[in-house]
C-alpha positions as CSV (number, residue, x, y, z in Angstrom):
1,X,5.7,31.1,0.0
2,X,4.9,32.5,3.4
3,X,1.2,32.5,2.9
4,X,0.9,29.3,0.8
5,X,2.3,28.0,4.2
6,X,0.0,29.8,6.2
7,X,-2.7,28.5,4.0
8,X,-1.5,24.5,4.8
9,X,-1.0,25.5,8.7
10,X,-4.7,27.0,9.2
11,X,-7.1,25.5,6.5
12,X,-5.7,22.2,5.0
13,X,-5.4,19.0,7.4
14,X,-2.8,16.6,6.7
15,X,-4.0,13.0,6.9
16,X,-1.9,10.1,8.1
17,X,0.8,11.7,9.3
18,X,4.1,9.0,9.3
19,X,7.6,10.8,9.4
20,X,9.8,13.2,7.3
21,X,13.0,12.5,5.6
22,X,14.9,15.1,4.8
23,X,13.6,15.3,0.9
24,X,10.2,13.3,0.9
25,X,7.5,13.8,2.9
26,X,5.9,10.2,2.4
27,X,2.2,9.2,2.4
28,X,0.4,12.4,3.3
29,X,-3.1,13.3,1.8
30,X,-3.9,16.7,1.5
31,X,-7.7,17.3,2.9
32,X,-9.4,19.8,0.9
33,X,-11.3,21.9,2.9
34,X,-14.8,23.6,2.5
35,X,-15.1,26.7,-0.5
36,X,-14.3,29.9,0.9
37,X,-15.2,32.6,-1.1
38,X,-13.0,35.1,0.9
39,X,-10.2,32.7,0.5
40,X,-10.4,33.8,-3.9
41,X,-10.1,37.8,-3.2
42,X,-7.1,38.5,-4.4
43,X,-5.3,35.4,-6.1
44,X,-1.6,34.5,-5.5
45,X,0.0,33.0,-8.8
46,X,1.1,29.5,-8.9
47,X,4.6,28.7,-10.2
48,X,3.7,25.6,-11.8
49,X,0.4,26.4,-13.1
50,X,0.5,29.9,-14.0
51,X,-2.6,32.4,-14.5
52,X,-1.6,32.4,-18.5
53,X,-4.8,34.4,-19.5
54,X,-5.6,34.8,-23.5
55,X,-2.5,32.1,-24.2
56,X,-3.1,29.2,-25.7
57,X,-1.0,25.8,-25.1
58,X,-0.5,23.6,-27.9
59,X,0.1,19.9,-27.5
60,X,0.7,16.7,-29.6
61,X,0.8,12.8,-30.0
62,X,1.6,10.3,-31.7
63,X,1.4,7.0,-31.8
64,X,1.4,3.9,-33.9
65,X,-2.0,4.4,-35.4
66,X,-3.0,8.4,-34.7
67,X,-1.9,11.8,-34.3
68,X,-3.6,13.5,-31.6
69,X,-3.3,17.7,-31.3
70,X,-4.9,19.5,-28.1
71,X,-4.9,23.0,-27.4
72,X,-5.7,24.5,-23.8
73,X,-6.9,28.2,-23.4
74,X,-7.0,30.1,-20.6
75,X,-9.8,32.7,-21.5
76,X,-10.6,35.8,-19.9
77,X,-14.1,34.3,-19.9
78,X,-15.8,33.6,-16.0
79,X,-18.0,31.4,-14.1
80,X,-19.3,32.2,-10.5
81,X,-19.4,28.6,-8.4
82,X,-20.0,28.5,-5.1
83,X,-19.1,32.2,-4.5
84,X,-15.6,31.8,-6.6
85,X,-14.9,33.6,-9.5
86,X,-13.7,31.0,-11.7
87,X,-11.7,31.1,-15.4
88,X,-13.3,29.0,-17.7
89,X,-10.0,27.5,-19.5
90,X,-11.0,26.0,-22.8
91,X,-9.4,22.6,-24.0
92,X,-10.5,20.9,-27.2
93,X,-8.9,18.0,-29.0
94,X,-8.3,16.7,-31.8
95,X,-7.6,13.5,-34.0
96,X,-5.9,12.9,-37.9
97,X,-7.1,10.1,-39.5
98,X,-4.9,9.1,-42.2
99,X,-7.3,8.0,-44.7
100,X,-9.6,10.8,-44.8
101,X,-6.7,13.3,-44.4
102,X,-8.2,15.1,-42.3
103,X,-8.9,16.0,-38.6
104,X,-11.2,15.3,-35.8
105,X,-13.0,16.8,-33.3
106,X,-13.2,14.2,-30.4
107,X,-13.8,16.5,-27.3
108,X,-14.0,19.8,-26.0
109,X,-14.5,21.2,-22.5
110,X,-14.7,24.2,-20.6
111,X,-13.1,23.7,-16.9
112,X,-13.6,25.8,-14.1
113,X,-9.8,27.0,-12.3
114,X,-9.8,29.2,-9.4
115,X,-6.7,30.5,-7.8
116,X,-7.2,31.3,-4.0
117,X,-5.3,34.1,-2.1
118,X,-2.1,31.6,-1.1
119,X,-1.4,30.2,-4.9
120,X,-3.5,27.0,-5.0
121,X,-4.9,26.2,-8.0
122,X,-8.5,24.8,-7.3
123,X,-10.8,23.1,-9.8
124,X,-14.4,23.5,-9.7
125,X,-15.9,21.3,-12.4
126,X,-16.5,20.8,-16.3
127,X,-18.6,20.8,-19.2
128,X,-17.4,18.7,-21.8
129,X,-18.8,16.8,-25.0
130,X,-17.7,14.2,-26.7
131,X,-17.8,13.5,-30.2
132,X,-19.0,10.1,-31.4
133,X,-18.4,8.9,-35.2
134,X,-19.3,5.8,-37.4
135,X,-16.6,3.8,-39.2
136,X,-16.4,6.1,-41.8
137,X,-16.3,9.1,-39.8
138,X,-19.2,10.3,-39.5
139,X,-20.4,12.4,-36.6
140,X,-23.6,10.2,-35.1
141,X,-24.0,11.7,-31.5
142,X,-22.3,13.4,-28.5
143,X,-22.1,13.0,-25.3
144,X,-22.0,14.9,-22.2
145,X,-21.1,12.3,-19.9
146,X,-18.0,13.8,-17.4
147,X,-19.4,17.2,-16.4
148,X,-20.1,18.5,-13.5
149,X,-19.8,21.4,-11.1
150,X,-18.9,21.9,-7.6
151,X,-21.7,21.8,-5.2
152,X,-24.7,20.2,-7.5
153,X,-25.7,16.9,-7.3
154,X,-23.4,16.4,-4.1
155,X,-19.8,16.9,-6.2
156,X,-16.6,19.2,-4.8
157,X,-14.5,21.2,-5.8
158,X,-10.6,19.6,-6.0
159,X,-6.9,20.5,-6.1
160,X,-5.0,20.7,-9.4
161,X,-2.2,22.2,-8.1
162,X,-0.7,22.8,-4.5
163,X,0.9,26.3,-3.9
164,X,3.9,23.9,-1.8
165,X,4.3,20.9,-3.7
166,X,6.2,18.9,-1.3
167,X,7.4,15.5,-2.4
168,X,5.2,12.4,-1.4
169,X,2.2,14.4,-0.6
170,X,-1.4,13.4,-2.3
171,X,-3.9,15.3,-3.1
172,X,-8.1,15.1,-4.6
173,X,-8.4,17.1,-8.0
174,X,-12.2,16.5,-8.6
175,X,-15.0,14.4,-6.6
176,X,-18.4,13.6,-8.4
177,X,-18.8,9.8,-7.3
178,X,-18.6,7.5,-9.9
179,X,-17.8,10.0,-13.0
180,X,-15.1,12.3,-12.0
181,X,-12.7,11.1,-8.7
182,X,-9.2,11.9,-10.3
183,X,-6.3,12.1,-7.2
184,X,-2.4,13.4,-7.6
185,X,0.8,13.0,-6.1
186,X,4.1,14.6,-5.9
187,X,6.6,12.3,-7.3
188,X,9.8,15.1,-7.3
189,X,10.8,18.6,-8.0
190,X,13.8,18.1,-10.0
191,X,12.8,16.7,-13.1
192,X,14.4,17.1,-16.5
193,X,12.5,16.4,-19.7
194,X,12.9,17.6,-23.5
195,X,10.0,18.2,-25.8
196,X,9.6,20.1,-29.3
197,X,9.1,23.4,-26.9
198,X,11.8,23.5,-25.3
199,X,14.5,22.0,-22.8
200,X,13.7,22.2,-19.2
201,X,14.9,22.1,-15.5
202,X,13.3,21.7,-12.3
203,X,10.4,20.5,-13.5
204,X,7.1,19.3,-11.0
205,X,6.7,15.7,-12.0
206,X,3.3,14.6,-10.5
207,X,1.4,11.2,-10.8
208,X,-2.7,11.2,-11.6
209,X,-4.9,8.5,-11.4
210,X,-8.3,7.7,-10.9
211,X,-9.8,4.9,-9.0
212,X,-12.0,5.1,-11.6
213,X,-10.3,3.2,-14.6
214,X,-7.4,1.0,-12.3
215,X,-4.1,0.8,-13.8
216,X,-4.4,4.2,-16.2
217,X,-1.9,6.2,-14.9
218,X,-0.4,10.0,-15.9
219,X,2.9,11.4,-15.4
220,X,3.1,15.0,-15.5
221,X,6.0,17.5,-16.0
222,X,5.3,21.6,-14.9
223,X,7.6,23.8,-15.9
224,X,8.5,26.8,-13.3
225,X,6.8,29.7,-14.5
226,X,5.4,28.0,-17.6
227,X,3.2,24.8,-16.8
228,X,2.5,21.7,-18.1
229,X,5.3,20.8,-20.7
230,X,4.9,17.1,-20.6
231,X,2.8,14.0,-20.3
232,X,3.0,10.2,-20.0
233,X,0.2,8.5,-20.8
234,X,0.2,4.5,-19.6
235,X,-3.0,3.5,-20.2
236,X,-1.9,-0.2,-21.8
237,X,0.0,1.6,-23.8
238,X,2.4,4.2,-23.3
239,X,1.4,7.5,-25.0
240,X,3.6,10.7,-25.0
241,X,2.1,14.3,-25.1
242,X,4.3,17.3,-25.2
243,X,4.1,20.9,-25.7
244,X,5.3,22.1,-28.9
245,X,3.9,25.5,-28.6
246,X,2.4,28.3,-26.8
247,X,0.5,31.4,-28.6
């Protein structure tokens, strides 16, 4: 952790600085500095996010009226932004519909991660489509509304995950005004939670948002040395995705 602390010491500036307590550090935003390529040479793992390259996270909902699966990759595929060297993690999703007994496509994107030499997990930008259908299911257009990438059209490159997740601290995942502006906190790092997966301990609970769509709001769960396990969807209604497998 030495160097992730180094990292926050030198190259991160903590905005509006109030006071400790001795387990939350409370209303501190994380400012995310300018792309350093040399700051990507030789990437330090991330406990809560790990580099899981070639695995393959499987995830499911269900609610009242749908089933949703999602499965997120990690290939060995790269993209070069702004100097970094970035994996191209591929996550597509799914929906069942009952009637025609059969599934969905509704999106897929490839995201741009970059971990930098001190364990952060960095996020450089997307290309997604979205699959729109008719009543009856038909497939009628796609859309590519969401993507962008660091550095064009004036967007930056974010924080998905800090290398010293400290309670109370905040943090900007994406910026592309007015289509991508998703922000995070740390909420605690002794959660508990139970999915289909598995049972765990010490889990990274983290709140998302996005100024964006007001009153949609994610709870996370990470998982030490596995990553996200959990999520709580409240977006008018309360929607819970967990991981029920890894391959």
């Amino acid at each position: 952790m030495k160097k992730a602390m180094n990292f926050f010491t030198l190259a991160f500036t903590l905005m509006l600085l109030v006071g400790f307590s001795s387990d939350i550090v409370k209303a501190k935003t994380v400012a995310v500095p300018a792309v350093n390529p040399a700051d990507f040479n030789d990437p330090e793992d991330n406990l809560y996010l790990p580099m899981a390259f070639g695995q393959t996270y499987v995830y499911l909902a269900e609610t009242e009226d749908e089933l949703i699966l999602n499965e997120i990759t990690a290939t060995y595929d790269t993209r070069l932004i702004l100097g970094v060297l970035c994996t191209v993690v591929y996550d597509v999703e799914w929906i069942y519909i009952e009637e025609e007994d059969d599934w969905f496509i509704e999106e897929e994107t490839f995201d741009w991660y970059a971990w930098d030499n001190y364990g952060n997990v960095w996020y450089f930008g997307e290309e997604t489509v979205e699959y729109i259908y008719d009543d009856d299911w038909n497939l009628i257009e796609t859309s590519t509304e969401g993507s962008w990438e660091a550095g064009v059209d004036g967007a930056e490159a974010g924080i998905l995950m800090l290398a010293d997740p400290m309670p109370g601290l905040s943090y900007k995942q994406e910026y592309y005004e007015d289509e991508a502006e998703d922000m995070g906190r740390v909420l605690t790092l002794n959660a508990g939670v139970e999915v289909e997966y598995g049972d765990f301990d010490d889990c990274l609970k983290t709140k998302e948002w996005t100024p964006l769509e007001p009153g949609e709001i994610e709870h996370k769960y990470y998982a030490p040395g596995i990553g996200l396990v959990f999520i709580e969807e409240l977006k008018g209604k309360t929607v819970l995705v967990e991981l029920v497998d890894i391959r």
